[in-house]
Each structure stands twice: as C-alpha cells, then as structure tokens.
C-alpha positions as YAML, in Angstrom:
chain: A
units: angstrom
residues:
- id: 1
  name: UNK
  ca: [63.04, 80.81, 93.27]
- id: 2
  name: UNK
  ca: [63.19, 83.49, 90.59]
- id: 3
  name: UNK
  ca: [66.62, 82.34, 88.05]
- id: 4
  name: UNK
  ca: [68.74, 85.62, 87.47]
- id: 5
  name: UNK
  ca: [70.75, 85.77, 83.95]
- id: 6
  name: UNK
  ca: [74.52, 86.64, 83.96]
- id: 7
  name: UNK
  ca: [73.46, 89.65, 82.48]
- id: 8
  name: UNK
  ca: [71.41, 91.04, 85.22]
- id: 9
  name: UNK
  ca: [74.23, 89.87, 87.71]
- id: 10
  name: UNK
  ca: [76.70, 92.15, 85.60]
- id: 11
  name: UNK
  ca: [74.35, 95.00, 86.03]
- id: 12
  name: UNK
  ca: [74.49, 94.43, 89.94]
- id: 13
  name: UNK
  ca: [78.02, 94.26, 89.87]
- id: 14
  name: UNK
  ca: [78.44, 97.20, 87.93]
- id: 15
  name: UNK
  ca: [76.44, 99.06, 90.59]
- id: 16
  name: UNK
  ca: [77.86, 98.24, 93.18]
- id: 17
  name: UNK
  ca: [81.46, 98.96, 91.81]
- id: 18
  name: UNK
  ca: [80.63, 102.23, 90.64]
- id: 19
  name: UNK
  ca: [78.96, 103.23, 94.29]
- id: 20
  name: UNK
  ca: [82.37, 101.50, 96.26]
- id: 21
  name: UNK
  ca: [84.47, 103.49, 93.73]
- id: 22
  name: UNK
  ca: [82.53, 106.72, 94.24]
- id: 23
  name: UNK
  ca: [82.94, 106.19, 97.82]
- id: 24
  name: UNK
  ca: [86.48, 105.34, 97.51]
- id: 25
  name: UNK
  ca: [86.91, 108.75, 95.40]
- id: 26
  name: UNK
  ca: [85.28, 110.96, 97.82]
- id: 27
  name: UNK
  ca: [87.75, 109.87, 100.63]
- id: 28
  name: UNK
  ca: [90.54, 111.18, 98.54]
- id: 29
  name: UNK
  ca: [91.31, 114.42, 99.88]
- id: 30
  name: UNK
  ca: [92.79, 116.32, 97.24]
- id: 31
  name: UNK
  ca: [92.92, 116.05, 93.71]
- id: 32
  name: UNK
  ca: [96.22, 115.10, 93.30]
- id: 33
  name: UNK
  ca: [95.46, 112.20, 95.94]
- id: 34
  name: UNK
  ca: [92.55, 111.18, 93.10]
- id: 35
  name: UNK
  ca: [94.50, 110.78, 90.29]
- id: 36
  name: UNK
  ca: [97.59, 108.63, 92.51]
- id: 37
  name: UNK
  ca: [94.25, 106.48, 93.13]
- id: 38
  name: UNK
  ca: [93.15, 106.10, 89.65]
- id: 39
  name: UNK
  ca: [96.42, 105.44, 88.35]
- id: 40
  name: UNK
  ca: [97.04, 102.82, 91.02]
- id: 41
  name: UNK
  ca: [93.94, 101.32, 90.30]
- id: 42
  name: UNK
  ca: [94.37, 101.05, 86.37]
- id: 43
  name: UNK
  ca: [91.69, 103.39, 85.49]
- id: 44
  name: UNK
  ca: [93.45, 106.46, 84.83]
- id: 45
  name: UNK
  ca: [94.82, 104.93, 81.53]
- id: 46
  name: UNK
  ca: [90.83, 103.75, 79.99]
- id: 47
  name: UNK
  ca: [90.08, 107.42, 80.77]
- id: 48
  name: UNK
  ca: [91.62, 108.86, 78.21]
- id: 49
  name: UNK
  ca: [92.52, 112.34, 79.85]
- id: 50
  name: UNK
  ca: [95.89, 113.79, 78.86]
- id: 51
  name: UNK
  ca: [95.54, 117.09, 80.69]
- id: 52
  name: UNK
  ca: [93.32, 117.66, 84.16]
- id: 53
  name: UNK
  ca: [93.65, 121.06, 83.80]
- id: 54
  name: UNK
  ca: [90.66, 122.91, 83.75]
- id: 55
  name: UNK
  ca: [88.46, 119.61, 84.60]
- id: 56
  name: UNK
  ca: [86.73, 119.68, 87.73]
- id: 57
  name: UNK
  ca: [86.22, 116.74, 90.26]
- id: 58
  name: UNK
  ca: [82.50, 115.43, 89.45]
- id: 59
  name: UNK
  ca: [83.69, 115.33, 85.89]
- id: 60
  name: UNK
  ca: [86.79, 113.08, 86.64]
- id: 61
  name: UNK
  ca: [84.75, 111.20, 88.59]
- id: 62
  name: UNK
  ca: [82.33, 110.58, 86.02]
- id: 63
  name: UNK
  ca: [84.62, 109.72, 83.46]
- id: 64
  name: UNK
  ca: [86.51, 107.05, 86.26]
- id: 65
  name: UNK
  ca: [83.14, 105.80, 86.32]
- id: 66
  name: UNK
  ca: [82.52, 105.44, 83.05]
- id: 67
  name: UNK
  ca: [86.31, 103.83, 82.47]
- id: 68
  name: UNK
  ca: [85.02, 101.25, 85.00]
- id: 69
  name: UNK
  ca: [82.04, 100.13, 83.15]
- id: 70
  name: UNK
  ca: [83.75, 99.73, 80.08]
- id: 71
  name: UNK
  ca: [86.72, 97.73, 81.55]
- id: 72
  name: UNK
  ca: [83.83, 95.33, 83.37]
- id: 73
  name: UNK
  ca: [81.77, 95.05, 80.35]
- id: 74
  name: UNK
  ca: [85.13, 93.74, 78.27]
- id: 75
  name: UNK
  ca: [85.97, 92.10, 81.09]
- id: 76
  name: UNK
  ca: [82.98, 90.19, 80.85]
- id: 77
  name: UNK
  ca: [83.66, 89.85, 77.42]
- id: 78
  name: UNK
  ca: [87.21, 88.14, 77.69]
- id: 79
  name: UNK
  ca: [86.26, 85.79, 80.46]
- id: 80
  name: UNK
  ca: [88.92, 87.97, 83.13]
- id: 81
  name: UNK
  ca: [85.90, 89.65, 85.38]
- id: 82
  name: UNK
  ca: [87.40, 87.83, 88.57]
- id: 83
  name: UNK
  ca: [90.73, 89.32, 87.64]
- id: 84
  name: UNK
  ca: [89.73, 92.66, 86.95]
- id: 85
  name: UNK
  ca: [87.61, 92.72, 90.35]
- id: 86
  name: UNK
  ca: [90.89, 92.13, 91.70]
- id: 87
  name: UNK
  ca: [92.64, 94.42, 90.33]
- id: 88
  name: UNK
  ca: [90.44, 97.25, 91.38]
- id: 89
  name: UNK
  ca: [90.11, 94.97, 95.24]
- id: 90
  name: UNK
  ca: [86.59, 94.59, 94.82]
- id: 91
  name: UNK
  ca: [86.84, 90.46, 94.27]
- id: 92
  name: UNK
  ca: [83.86, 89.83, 97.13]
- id: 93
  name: UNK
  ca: [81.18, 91.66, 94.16]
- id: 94
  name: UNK
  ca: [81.11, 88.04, 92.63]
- id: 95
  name: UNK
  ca: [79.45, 86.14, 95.77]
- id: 96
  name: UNK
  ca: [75.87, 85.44, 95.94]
- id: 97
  name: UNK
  ca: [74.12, 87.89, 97.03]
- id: 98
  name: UNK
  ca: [71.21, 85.55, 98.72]
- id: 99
  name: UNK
  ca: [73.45, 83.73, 100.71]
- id: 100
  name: UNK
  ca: [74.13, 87.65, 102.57]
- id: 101
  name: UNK
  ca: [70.31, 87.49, 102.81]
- id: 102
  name: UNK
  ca: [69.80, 84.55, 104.28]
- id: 103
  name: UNK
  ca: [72.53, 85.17, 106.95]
- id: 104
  name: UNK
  ca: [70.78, 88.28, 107.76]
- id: 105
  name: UNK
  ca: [67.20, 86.74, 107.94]
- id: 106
  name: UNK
  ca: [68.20, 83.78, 110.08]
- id: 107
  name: UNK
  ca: [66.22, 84.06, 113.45]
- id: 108
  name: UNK
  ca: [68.88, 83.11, 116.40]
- id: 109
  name: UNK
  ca: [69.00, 79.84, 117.64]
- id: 110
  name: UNK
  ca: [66.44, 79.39, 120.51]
- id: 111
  name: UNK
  ca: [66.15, 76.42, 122.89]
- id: 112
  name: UNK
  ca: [62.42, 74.33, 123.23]
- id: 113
  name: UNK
  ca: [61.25, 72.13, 125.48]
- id: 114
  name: UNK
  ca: [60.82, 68.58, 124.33]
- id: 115
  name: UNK
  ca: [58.78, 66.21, 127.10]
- id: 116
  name: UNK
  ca: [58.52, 62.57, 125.96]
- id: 117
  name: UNK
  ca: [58.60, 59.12, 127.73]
- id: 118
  name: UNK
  ca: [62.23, 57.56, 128.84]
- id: 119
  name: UNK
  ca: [62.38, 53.92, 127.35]
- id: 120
  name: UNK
  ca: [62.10, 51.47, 130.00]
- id: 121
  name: UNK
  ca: [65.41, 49.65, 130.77]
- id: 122
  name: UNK
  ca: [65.39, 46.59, 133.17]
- id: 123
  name: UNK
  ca: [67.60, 48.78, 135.39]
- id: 124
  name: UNK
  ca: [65.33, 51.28, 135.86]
- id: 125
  name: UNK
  ca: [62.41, 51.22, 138.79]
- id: 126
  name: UNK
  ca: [58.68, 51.54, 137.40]
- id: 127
  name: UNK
  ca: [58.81, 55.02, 139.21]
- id: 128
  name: UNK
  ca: [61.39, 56.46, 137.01]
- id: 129
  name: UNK
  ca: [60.45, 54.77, 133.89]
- id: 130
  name: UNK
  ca: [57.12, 55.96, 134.32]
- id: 131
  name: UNK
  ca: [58.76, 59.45, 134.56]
- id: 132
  name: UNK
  ca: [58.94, 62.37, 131.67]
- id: 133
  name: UNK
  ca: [61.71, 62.84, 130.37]
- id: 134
  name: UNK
  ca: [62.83, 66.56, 130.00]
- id: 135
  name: UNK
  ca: [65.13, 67.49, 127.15]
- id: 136
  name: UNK
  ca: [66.18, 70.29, 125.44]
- id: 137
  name: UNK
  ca: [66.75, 70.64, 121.41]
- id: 138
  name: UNK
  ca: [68.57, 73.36, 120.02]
- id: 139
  name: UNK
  ca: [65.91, 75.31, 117.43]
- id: 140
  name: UNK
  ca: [67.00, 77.45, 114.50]
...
C-alpha cells in the first residue's frame, strides 16, 4: 500500500475545498448574496477587497479561492486545519479517503452453500447421521 505524505493530503484537501466552495459560490444567486457568504464564512476579510465595484464575479471568485488556500496552508502551519475546516463546514475533507473506496468496492453480501457431515450424536439414528448437512454462511 502506497504511504501518502501530509503534504500530498493537503493538496487533496485543498482541491476539494476549492471545488465545494466554487460550487457553494455558484448557488449564490446574486452578488450581494456572494459577498453575505464570504463574509459569513471568514473569507471576505483574507481577500483583501475594499471596494467590489467594478470587479466582476469570476474575479471574486478567484480571489475567495485564493483567500482559501492561503488560510489552509497557515492553517496547516499553526496546527488549527480541523478548526478552520470547520469554520468554513467542510470538517468531513480530513477522513480517509480509502476507507470511501473500500465502501464503494465492497461486493454485497451473498449467501453459499456449505454441505458437510453432521457429527454423530448417540441420539441420532445411523440414517440421519449418515445425512448431509445443509448450511448456509453469509459471504462478503
């Protein structure tokens, strides 16, 4: 099993916040709806914008993504990533991501026939002893 650094974690986790963010800005409708977002979330301030006039919506989006990957990265840096996930509700980034795989891989459970000899109790005729005995065993 291949050993993945902190490092290259970060990167994943980066990703993925910037894509749930972008997806989270696009279901803003307006602009002013945008900014009540990024303020709420605690970006608005790392962005640095004092005026949004004349700045269009990619480019605010840009720069909220941008704001993000610096707060992770000093995050990161301070030891408060779990915090700040939480902060922007995006805590479930930090669980391994191969236990997700695994889940989805699984085959579903499937029933198989098992025939093997009953043990002979003194109870028991010869008849029935002699018998297979038919069981079932639950596969995964």
């Amino acid at each position: 099993m291949k050993k993945v650094g902190f490092d290259e974690r970060l990167d994943d986790i980066m990703v993925c916040a910037a894509i749930r963010l972008q997806k989270r800005m696009t279901m803003a409708s307006s602009f002013r709806s945008l900014v009540s977002y990024l303020t709420r979330v605690g970006l608005w301030e790392d962005m640095g914008v004092q005026r949004i006039q004349g700045m269009s919506r990619t480019e605010l989006e840009d720069r909220a993504v941008m704001a993000l990957a610096r707060r992770l990265r000093r995050a990161r840096k301070s030891g408060t990533l779990r915090a700040a996930l939480q902060q922007l509700n995006m805590q479930e980034l930090l669980q391994p991501r191969a236990k997700e795989r695994a889940r989805q891989q699984r085959t579903p459970a499937a029933l198989r026939l098992i025939v093997g000899e009953a043990p002979y109790h003194g109870g028991l005729s010869v008849r029935k002893a002699r018998c297979p005995q038919r069981a079932l065993r639950l596969v995964r």
